[in-house]
C-alpha positions in Angstrom: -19.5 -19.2 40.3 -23.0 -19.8 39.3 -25.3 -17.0 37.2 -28.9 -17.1 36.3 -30.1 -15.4 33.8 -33.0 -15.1 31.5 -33.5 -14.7 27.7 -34.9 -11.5 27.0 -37.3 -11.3 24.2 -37.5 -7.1 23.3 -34.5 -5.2 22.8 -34.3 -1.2 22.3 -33.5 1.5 24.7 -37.0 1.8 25.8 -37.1 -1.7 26.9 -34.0 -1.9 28.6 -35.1 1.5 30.5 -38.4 -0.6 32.1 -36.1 -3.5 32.6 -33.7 -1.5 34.4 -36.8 0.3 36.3 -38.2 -3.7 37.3 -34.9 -4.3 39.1 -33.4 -6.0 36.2 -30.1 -5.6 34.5 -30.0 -6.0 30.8 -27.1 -8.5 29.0 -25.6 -10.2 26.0 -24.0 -13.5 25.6 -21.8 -13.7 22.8 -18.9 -15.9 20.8 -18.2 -19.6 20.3 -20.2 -20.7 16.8 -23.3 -19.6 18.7 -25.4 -16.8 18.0 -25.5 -14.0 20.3 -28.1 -13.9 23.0 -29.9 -11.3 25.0 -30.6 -11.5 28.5 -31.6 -10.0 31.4 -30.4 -10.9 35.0 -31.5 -10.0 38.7 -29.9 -6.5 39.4 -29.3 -6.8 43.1 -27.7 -10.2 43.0 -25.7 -9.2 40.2 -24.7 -5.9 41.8 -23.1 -7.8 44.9 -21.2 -10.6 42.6 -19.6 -7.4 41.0 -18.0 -6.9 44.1 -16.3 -10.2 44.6 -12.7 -10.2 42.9 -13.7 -13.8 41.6 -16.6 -13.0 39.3 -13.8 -10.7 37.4 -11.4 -13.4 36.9 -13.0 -16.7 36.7 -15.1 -19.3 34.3 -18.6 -18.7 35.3 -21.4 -20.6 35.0 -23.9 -19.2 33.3 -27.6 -20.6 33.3 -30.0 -20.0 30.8 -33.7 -21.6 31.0 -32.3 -24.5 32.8 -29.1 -24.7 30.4 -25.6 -24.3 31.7 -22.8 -22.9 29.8 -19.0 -21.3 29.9 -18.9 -18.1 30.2 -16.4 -14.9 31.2 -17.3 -11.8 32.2 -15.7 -9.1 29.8 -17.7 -6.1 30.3 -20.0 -3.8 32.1 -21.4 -0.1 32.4 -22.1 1.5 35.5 -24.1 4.5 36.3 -21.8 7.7 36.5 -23.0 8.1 39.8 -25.8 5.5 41.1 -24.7 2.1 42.0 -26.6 0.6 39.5 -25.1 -1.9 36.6 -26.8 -0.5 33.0 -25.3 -3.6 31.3 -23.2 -6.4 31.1 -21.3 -8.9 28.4 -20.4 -12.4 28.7 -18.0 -14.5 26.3 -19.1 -18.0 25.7 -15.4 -19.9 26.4 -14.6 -23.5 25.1 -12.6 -25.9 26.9 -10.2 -26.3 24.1 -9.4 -22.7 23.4 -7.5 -20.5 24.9 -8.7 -17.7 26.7 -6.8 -14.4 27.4 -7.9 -13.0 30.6 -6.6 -10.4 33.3 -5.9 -12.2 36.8 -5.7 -10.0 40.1 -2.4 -10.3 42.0 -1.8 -10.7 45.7 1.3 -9.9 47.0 2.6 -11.5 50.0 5.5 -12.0 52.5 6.1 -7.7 52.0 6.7 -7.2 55.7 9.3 -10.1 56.2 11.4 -9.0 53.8 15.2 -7.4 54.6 14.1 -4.7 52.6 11.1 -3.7 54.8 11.8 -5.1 58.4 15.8 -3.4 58.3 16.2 -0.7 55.7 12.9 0.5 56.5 11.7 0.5 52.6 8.1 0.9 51.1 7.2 -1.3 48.8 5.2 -0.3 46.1 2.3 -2.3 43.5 3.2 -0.9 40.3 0.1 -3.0 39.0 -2.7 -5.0 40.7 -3.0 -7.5 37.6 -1.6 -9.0 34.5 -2.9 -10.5 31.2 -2.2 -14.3 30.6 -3.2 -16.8 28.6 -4.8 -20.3 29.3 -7.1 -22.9 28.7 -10.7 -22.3 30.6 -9.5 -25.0 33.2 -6.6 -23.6 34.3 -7.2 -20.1 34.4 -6.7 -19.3 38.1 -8.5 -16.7 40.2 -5.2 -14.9 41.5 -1.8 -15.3 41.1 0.5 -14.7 44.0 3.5 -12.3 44.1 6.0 -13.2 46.9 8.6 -10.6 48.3 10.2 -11.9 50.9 13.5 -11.6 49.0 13.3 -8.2 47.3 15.8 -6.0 48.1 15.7 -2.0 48.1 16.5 -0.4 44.7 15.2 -3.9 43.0 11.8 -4.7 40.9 9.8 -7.8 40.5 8.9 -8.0 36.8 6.1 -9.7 35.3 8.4 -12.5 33.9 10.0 -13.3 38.0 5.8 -14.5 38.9 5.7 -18.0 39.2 2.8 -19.0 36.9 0.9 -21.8 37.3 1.0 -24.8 35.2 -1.0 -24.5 31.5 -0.4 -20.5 32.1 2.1 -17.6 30.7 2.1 -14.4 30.2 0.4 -13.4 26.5 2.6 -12.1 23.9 3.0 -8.2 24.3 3.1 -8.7 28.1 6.1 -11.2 27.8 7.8 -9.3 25.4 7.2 -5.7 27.5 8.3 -7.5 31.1 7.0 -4.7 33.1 7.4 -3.6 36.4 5.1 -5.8 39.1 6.5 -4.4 42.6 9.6 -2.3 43.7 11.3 -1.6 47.0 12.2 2.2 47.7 13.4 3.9 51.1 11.4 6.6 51.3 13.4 10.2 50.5 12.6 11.8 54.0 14.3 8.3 56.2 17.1 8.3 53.7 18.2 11.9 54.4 17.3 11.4 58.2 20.3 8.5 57.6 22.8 11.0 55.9 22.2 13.4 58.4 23.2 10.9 61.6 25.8 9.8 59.7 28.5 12.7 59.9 26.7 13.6 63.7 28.6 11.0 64.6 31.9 11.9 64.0 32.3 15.3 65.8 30.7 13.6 68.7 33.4 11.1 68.4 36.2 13.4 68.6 36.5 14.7 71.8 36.5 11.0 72.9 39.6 10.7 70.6 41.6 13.7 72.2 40.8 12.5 75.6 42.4 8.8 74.9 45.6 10.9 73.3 46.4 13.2 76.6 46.0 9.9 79.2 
């Protein structure tokens, strides 16, 4: 994704207060063996690429007075209660580093699973990302979570994800293997279940006594 922005050339909170008040959003651009810049970019463009899962989780491209560099989004600050962005941080990335970055997950395949479809479970998202590690050009925008096979009273843990090649899981993440999804029969269907169970047998019995006296 491509981002213009624009070098901003007075700082302090006054300043970013008039910028903010212009329709502009004021920003730093930091790391790499560069110094750190400040910038200022269109609020209402950048509002709406806020909203778009890929701006989060992907290398962006970040132009600067007709210059183009690598760049991640690692931070922002919104208004406690306006929708309006007070600032925003971008990490200058190199293509030979690696990058630690949280990537969204989509789970898939939920419904046709035994789990769901006949034993009537829920499936729950424990989390809706994970942290992993890569080089800027393999850093993908989602990574997806397929449950066709889990089974009730079973978990998906972070290490059962099928990564992508040139990607794993960081450090503490590998080492912690938490929960990604479980499958759980809801309490109230798996009493309703009990309960039919035993109805059956007295209604079973007179059938029984009948077949003894013929």
């Amino acid at each position: 994704m491509k981002v213009v922005a624009f070098e901003r050339s007075v700082q302090g909170t006054g300043a970013s207060r008039r910028l903010r008040n212009s329709g502009k959003t004021p920003g730093i651009v930091y790391g790499s063996k560069d110094p750190a810049l400040v910038i200022e970019l269109d609020h209402n463009a950048l509002f709406h690429a806020l909203r778009k899962e890929a701006f989060h989780s992907s290398i962006l491209d970040l132009e600067i007075s007709g210059k183009t560099q690598k760049v991640l989004l690692r931070d922002y600050q919104m208004h406690p209660f306006k929708p309006l962005v007070l600032h925003i941080d971008f990490q200058r990335v190199s293509a030979t580093e690696k990058v630690h970055m949280r990537v969204p997950l989509h789970f898939t395949n939920a419904e046709t699973s035994a789990a769901v479809k006949l034993q009537g479970a829920v499936i729950s998202h424990i989390v809706n990302d994970i942290e992993v590690s890569c080089l800027p050009a393999d850093l993908p925008e989602f990574i997806e979570v397929d449950l066709s096979k889990i089974e009730v009273g079973h978990s998906v843990h972070a290490k059962d994800l099928n990564l992508p090649k040139g990607v794993s899981l960081v450090l503490h993440v590998e080492q912690e293997n938490p929960v990604i999804a479980n499958a759980r029969v809801p309490a109230v269907k798996a009493a309703e279940t009990e309960e039919a169970a035993p109805a059956a047998a007295p209604a079973a019995a007179p059938a029984a006594e009948a077949k003894d006296k013929a």
